[in-house]
Backbone bond lengths (Angstrom), bond angles and torsions (degrees), N, CA, C in turn:
res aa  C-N    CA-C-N  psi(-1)  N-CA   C-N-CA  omega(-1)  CA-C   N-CA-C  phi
1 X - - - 1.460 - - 1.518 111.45 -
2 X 0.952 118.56 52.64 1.595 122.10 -167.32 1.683 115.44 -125.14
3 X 1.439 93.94 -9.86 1.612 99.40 -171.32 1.305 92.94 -93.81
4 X 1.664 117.10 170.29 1.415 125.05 -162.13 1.344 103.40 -120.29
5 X 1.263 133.19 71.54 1.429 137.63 -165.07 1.996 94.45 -126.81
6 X 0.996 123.62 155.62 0.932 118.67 173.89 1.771 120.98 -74.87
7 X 1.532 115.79 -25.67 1.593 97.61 160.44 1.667 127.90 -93.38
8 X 1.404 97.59 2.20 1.318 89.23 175.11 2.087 112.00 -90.33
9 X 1.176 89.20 -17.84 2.020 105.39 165.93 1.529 105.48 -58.51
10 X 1.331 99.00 -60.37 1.639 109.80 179.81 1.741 118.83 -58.91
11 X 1.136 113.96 -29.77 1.495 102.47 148.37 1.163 151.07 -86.17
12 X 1.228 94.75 -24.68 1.869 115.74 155.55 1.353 101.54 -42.89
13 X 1.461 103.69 -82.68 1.777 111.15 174.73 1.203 103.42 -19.80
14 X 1.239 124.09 -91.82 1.436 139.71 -165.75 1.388 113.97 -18.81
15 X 1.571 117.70 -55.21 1.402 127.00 169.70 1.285 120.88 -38.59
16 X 1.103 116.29 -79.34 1.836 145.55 167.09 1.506 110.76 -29.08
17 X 1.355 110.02 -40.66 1.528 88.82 -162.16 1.810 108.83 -89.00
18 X 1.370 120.12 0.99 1.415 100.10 147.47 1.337 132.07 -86.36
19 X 1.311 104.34 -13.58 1.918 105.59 161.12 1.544 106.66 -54.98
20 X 1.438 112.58 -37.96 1.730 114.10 -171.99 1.152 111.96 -71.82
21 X 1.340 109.98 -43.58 1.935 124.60 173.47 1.773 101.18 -49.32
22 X 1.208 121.21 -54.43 1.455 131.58 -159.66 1.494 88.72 -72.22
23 X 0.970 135.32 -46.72 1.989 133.68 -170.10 1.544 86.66 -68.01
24 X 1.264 113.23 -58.52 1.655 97.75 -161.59 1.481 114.47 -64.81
25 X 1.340 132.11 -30.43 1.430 124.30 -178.23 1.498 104.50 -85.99
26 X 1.746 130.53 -10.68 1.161 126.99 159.05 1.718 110.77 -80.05
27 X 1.084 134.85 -14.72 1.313 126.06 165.14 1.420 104.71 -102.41
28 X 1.438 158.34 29.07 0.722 158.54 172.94 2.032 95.46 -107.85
29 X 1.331 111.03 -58.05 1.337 126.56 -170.85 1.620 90.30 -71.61
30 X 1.150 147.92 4.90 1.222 133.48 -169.12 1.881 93.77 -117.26
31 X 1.069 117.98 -50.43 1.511 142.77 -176.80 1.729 89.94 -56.52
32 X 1.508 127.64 -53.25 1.267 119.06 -158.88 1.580 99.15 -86.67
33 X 1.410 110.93 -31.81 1.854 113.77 173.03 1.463 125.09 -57.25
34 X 1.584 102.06 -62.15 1.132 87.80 176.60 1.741 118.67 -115.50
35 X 1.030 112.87 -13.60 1.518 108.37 161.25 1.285 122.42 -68.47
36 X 1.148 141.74 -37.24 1.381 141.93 162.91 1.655 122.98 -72.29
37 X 1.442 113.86 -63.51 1.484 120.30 -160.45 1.958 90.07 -97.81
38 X 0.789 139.96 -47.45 0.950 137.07 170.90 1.578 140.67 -29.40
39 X 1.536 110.41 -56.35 1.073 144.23 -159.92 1.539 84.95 -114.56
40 X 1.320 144.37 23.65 1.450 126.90 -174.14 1.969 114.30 29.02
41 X 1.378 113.97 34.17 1.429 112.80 169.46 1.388 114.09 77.38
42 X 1.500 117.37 -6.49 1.382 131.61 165.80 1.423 106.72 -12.62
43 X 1.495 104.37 -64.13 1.598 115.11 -147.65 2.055 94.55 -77.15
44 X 1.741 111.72 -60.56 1.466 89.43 168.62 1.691 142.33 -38.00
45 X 1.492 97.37 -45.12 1.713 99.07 167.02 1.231 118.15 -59.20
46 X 1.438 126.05 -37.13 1.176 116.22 178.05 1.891 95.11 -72.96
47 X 0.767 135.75 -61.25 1.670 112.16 -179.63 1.276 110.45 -53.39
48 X 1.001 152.48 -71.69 1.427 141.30 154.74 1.279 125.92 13.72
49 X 1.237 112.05 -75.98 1.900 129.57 168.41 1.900 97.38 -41.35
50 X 1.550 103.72 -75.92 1.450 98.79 -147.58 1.680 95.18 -74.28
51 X 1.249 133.33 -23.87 1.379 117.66 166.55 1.744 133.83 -74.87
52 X 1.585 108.22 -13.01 1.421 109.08 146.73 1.358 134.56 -63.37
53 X 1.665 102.57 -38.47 1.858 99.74 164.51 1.249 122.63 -67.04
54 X 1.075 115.05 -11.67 1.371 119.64 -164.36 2.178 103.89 -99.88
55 X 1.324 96.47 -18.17 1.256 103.43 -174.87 1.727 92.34 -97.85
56 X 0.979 112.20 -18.68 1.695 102.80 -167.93 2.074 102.63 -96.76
57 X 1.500 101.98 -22.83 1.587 102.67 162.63 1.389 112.07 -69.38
58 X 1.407 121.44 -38.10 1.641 110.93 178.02 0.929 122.70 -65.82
59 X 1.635 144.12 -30.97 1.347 154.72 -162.19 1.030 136.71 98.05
60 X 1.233 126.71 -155.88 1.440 127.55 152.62 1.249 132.88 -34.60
61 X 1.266 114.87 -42.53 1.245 135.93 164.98 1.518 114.27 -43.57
62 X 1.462 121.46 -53.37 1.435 111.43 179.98 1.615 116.06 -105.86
63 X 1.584 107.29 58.90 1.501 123.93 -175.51 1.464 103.77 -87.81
64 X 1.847 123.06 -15.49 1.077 110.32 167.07 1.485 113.98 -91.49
65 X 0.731 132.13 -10.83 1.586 132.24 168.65 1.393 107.59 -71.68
66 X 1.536 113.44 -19.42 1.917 89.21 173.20 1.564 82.28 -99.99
67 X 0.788 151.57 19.86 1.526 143.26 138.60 1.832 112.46 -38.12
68 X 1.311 93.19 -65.39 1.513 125.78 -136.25 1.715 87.84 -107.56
69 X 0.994 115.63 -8.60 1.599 109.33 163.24 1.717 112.61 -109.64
70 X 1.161 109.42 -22.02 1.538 110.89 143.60 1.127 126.54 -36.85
71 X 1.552 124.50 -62.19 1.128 173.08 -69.06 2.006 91.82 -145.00
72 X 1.561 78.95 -68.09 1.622 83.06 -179.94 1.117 126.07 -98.39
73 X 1.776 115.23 3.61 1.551 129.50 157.58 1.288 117.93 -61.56
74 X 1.963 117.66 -47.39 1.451 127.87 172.82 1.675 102.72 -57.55
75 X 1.290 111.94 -66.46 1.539 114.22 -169.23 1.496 104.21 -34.60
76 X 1.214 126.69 -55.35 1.700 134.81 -152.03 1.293 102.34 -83.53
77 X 1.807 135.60 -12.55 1.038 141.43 -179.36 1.436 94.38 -80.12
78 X 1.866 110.07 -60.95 1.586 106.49 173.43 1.024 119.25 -42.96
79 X 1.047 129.79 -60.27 1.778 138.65 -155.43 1.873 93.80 -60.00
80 X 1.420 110.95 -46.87 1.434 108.49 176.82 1.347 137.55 -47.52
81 X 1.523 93.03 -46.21 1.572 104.74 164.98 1.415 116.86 -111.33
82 X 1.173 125.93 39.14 1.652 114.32 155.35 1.910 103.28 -103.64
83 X 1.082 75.53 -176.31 1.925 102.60 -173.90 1.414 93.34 -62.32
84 X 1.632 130.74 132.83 1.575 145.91 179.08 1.786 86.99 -47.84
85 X 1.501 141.19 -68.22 1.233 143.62 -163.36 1.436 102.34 -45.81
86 X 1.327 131.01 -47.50 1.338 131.25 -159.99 1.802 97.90 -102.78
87 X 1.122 131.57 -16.22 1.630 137.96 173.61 1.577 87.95 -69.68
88 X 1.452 120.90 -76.86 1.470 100.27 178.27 1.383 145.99 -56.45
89 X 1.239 101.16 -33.22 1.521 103.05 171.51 1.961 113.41 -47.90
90 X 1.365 100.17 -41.31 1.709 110.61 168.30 1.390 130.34 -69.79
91 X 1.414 117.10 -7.61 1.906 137.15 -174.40 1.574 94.29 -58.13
92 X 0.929 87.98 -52.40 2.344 92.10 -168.82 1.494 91.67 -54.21
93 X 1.324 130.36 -73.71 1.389 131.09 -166.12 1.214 115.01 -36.80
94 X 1.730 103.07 -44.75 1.713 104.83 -146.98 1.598 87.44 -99.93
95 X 1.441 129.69 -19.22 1.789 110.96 145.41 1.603 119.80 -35.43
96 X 1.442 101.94 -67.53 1.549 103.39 -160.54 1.942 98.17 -67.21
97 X 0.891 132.28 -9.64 1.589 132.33 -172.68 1.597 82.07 -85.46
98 X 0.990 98.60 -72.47 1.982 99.76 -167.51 1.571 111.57 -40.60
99 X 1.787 133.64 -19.61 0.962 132.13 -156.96 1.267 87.08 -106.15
100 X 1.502 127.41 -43.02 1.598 110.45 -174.17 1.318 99.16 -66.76
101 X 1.384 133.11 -26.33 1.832 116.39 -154.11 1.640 82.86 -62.92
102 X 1.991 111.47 -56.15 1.087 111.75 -150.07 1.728 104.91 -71.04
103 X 1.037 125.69 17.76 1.323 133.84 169.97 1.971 109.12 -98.31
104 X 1.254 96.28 -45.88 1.204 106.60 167.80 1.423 132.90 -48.82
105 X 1.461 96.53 -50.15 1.696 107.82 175.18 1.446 103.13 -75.49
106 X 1.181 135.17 -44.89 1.840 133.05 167.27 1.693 95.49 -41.04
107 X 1.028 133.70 -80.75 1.594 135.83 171.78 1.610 99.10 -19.04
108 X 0.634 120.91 -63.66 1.552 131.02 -136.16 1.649 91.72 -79.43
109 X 1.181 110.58 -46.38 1.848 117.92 -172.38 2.040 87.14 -87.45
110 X 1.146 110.98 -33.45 1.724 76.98 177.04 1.836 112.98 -73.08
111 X 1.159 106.13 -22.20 1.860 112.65 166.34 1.620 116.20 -61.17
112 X 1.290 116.47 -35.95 1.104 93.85 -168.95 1.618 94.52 -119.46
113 X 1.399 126.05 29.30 1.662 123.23 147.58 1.331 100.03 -101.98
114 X 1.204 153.99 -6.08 1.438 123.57 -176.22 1.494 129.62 -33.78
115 X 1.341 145.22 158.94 1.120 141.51 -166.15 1.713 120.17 -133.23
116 X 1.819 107.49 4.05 0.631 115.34 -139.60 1.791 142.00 38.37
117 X 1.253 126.31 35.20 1.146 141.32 174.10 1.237 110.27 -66.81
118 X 1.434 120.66 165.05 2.057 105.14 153.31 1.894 107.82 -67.16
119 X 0.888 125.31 -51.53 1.046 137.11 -164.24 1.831 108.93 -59.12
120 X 1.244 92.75 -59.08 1.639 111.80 167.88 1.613 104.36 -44.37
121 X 1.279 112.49 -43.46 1.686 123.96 -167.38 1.039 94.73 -39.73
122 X 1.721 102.52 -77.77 1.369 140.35 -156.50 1.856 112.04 -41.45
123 X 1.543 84.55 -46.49 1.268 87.90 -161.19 1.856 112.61 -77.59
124 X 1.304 109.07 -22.58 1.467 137.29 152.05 1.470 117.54 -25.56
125 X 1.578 116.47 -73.28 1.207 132.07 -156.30 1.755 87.34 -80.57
126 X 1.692 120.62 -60.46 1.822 108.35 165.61 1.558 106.13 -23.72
127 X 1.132 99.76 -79.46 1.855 92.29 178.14 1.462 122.26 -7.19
128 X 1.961 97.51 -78.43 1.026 97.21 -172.08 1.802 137.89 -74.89
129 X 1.445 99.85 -15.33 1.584 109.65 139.81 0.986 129.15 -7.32
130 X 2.109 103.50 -96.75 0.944 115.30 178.14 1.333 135.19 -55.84
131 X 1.361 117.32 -12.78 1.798 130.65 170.49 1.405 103.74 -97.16
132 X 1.499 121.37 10.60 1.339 99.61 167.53 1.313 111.63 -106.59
133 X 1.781 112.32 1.60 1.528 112.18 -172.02 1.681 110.62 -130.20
134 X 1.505 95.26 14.98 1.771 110.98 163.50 1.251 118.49 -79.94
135 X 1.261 131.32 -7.38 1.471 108.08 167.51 1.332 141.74 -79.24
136 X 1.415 98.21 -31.57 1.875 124.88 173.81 1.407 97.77 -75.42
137 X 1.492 148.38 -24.44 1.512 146.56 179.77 1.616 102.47 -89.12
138 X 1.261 100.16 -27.49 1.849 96.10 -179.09 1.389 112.09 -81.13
139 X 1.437 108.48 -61.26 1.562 97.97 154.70 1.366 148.49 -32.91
140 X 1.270 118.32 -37.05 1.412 148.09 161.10 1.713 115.97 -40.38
141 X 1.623 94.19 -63.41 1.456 120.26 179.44 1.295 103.33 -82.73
142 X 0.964 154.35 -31.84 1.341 162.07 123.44 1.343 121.94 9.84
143 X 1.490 108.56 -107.51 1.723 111.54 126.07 1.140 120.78 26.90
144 X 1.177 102.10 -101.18 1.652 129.19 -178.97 1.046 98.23 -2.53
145 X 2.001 92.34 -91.31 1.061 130.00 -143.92 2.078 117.87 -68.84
146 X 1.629 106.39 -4.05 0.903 97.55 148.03 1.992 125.60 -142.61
147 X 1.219 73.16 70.48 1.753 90.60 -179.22 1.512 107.64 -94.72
148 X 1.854 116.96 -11.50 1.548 98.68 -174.74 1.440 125.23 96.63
149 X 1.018 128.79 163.30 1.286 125.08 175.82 1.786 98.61 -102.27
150 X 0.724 150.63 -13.03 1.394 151.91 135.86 1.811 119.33 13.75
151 X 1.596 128.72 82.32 1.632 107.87 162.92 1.111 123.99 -39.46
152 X 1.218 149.74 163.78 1.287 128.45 155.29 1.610 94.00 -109.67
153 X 1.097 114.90 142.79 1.358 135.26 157.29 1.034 150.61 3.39
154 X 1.624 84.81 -31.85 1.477 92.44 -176.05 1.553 122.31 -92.14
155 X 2.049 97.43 -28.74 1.123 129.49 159.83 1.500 132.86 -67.51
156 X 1.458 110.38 -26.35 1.080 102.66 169.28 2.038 124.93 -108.80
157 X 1.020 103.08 33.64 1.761 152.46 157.32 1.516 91.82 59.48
158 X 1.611 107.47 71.73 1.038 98.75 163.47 1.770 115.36 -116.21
């Protein structure tokens, strides 16, 4: 797999990405162990706090990030108090929720440092992009992350 052809990439790929799958539901289960239930949520509130100021210095602009840090305040309350079986089944979700907030708040502080520069611009309007298409992904991950380990019905052909 060393040559640079496009199917020999595509199997390389192919290999790897359940090693990547396996890291992410092991850092997902690590994030919900001991950053959440562990620490009594210590560590989210403290992101919480300093990423609301930081969303309330940018403006208007980062009104979906107090969405979506809501978002992952409710989830982490659920995940806290449901049954350990159904807290994990939600770890994957409530990773990728925690990565947009913390993507969100990066957005949010490049919106409200601009300097008017070109560069500053640039990096501004990315900002505001990405906070204009965080709410439908937070929800999403949201969701998810507390739906349960539960088939629903329809899927599991009954």
């Amino acid at each position: 797999y060393t040559r640079e052809w496009p199917i020999e990439q595509g199997v390389r790929d192919a290999r790897v990405l359940s090693v990547f799958e396996g890291t992410s539901g092991i850092q997902a289960l690590d994030l919900m162990h001991r950053r959440l239930m562990r620490d009594d949520a210590a560590s989210l509130h403290a992101f919480l706090r300093v990423a609301r100021a930081d969303a309330d210095a940018a403006g208007p602009a980062a009104q979906p990030l107090h969405r979506a840090l809501d978002q992952l305040e409710e989830a982490g309350a659920f995940l806290r108090s449901a049954e350990r079986v159904e807290a994990e089944a939600g770890a994957t979700a409530f990773l990728k929720l925690a990565i947009l907030t913390a993507q969100g708040w990066i957005a949010a502080r490049l919106v409200a440092r601009g300097n008017g520069s070109p560069a500053a611009s640039t990096l501004t309007d990315a900002g505001r992009y990405f906070l204009a298409r965080l709410a439908p992904r937070a929800v999403l991950a949201a969701t998810e992350a507390m739906a349960g380990s539960a088939v629903p019905a329809t899927l599991a052909g009954s």
